[in-house]
C-alpha positions in Angstrom: -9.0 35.1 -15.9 -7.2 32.0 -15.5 -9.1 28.6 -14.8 -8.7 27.3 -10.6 -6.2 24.6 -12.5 -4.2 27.0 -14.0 -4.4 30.0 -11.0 -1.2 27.8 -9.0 1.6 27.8 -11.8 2.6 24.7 -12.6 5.9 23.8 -11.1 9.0 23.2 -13.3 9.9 20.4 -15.0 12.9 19.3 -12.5 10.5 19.7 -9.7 7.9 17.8 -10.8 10.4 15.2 -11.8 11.6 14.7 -8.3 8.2 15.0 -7.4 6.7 12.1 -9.5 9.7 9.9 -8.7 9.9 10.5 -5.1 6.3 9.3 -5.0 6.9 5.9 -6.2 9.5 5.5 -3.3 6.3 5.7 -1.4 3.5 3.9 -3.3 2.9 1.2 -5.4 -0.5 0.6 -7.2 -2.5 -1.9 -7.5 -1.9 -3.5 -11.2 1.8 -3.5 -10.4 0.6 -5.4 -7.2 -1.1 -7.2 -9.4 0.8 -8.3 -11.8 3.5 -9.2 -9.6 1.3 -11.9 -7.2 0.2 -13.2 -11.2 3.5 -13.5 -12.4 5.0 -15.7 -9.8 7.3 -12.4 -9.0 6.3 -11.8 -5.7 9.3 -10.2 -4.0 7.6 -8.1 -0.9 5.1 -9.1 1.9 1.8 -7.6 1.1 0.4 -7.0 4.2 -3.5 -5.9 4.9 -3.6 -3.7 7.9 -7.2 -3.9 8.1 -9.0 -5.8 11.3 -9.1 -9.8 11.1 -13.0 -9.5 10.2 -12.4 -7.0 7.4 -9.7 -9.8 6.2 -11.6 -12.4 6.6 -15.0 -11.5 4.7 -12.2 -10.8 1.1 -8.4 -10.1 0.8 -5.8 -9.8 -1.7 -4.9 -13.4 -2.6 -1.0 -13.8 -1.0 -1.7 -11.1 1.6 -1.1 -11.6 5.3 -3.5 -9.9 7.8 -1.8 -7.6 10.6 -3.7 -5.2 12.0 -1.5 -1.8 12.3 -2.9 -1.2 15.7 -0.5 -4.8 16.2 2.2 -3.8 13.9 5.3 -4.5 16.9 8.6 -5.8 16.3 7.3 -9.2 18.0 4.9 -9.3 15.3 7.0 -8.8 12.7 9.9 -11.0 13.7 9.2 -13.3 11.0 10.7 -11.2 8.2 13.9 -10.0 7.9 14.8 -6.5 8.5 15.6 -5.6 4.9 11.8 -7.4 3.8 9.3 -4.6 1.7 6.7 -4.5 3.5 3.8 -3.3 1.4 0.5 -2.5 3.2 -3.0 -1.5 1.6 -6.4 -1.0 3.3 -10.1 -0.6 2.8 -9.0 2.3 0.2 -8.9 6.6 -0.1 -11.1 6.7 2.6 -9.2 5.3 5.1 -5.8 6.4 6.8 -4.7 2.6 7.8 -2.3 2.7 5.0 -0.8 5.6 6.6 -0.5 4.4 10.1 0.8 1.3 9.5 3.2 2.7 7.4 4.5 5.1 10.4 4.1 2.1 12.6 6.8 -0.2 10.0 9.1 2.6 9.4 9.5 3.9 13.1 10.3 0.3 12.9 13.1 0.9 10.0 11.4 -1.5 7.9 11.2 -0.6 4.5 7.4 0.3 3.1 5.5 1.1 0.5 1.4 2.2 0.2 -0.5 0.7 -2.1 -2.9 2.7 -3.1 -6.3 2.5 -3.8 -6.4 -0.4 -1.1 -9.4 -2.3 -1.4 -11.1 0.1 -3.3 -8.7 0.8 -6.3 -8.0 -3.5 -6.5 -12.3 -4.1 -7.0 -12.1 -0.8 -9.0 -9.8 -2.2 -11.6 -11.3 -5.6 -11.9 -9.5 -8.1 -9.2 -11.2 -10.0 -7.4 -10.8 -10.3 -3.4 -10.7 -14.3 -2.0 -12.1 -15.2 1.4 -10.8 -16.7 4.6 -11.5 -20.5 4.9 
């Protein structure tokens, strides 16, 4: 009898190669965030789509607070159209990521998710700064 992993075939190898790559048109993680801000290679607006008091008790240094409930074109006038917008939350438990990202694309502004949110970047060690 075959194991609840194993019941579901595996797919094939082309499928999960579209699969896996597709993804990471999608999502970014948190390292790669990471290492990025760290290496002076910054080339995307994080944004943390959390609410301003969420933001301001710890953040991801070099993010910029923007609620998704307030995610408008007015509110994003400021970057040009072709800007990756990256947007991360409180973390698996919550679907912020998710509606913001609706919200930016809608919008046809490029996104990414990075996941884990606030969660995965404690998680792997990072530390979160505070609002002045």
């Amino acid at each position: 009898m075959a194991s609840p992993v194993a019941r579901v075939p595996a797919a094939s190898s082309s499928e999960a190669l579209k699969h896996f790559e597709g993804l990471l048109g999608f999502e970014t993680d948190c390292w790669d965030v990471h290492f990025a801000i760290t290496n002076d290679r910054q080339d995307f607006v994080l944004l943390d789509v959390r609410a301003e008091s969420l933001f301001a008790e710890g953040h991801i240094q070099r993010s910029t607070n923007l609620p998704h409930k307030k995610i408008n074109e007015a509110t994003l006038a400021q970057y040009p159209k072709d800007t990756l917008l990256v947007v991360y939350c409180a973390g698996p438990h919550c679907n912020a990521t998710e509606k913001a990202a609706i919200r930016l694309a809608t919008l046809g502004r490029p996104v990414k998710k990075m996941i884990g949110g606030v969660c995965g970047w404690l998680d792997e060690g990072f530390s979160l700064q505070k609002s002045a």
